[in-house]
Steps between C-alpha positions, in 0.01 A plus 500: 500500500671812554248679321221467751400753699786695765458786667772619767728863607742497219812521692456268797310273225824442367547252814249277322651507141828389696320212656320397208797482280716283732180254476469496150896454459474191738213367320663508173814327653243252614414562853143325573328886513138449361390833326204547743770598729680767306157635407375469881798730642445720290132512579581500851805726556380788296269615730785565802723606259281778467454615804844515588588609209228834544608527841898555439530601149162708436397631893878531639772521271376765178344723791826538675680556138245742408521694805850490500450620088275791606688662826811460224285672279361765713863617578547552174766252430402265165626195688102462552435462176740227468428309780119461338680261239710375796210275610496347191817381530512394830175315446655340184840382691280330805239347288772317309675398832136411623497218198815380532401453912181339320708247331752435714279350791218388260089439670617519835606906433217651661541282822863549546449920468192517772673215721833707493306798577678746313218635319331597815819732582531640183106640495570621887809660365373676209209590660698682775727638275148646307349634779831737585497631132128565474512687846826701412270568167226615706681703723687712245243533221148538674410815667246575728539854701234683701516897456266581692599699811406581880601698815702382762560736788533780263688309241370445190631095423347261191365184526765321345771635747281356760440185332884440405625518858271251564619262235669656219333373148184377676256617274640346202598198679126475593344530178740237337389279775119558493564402111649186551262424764214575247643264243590196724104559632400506139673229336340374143310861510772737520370829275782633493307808255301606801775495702694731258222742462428496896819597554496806249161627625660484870791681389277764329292539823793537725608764277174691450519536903807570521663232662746392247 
């Protein structure tokens, strides 16, 4: 039976394995567990698994490590490098406490987690956490200046100096945004090729006129 088919996020998954195992240990101590029940949570709590699983592990946690890996990285230091591997490990030590949480509170797991509501503060969390990293990313490694120049009562001034006292880093900040607005408009047809070479030929335009 435990060679049917189950598909869930490997580390959150773990949950499941945790459950299951408790059930099989009471049903060979002879608790009155029929095995359409062990097969049916499985069945049925792979699915959310997954999702939560994607959400934390896959969309929230190895983005933040990453980023952190690649600012490291970009500073020269080779801590980056080692905090690729990191995620491994960390992945590794909570998927192994995410079994042993399995186990421990058996088919009602996935009930006690939502109800408790601790799930829903570590995603907020995370996610807040993300967004500072990815716009401290933004800020210091995308460039976007304006060359181009103009006079002012007999001053010659750019169009960058005007733009910064306006809101310094306002160009970058608005392409990053019109990006992320293009791909939560697009979702399931992100092509994220023409968006690449759109952004080249742009650059190459601004810089045939002289603006960049």
């Amino acid at each position: 039976r435990h060679l049917m088919f189950f598909n869930t996020e490997g580390i959150w998954g773990s949950v499941v394995h945790g459950i299951v195992l408790a059930m099989e240990e009471q049903r060979a101590l002879g608790a009155p567990i029929p095995i359409e029940a062990i097969t049916g949570i499985k069945a049925g709590l792979m699915g959310p698994f997954a999702g939560i699983g994607d959400t934390i592990t896959w969309g929230t946690v190895k983005p933040i490590m990453y980023t952190m890996a690649v600012l490291a990285s970009a500073d020269g230091s080779p801590i980056g490098w080692f905090m690729i591997f990191l995620f491994a490990i960390v992945a590794g030590i909570y998927s192994w406490a995410l079994m042993l949480m399995g186990y421990r509170l058996g088919k009602n797991a996935l009930s006690s987690m939502i109800s408790s509501g601790w799930i829903d503060r570590i995603i907020s969390g995370a996610s807040i956490l993300g967004l500072f990293i990815v716009g401290g990313l933004a800020a210091s490694n995308v460039s976007l200046n304006l060359t181009g120049t103009y006079m002012s009562a007999g001053t010659e001034k750019t169009i960058q100096s005007v733009i910064d006292g306006i809101v310094p880093g306002l160009l970058p900040l608005a392409l990053i945004m019109g990006l992320c607005y293009y791909f939560s408009k697009n979702k399931g047809n992100q092509k994220f090729g023409k968006v690449v070479v759109g952004l080249l030929v742009l650059g190459v335009l601004l810089a045939l006129l002289g603006l960049v």
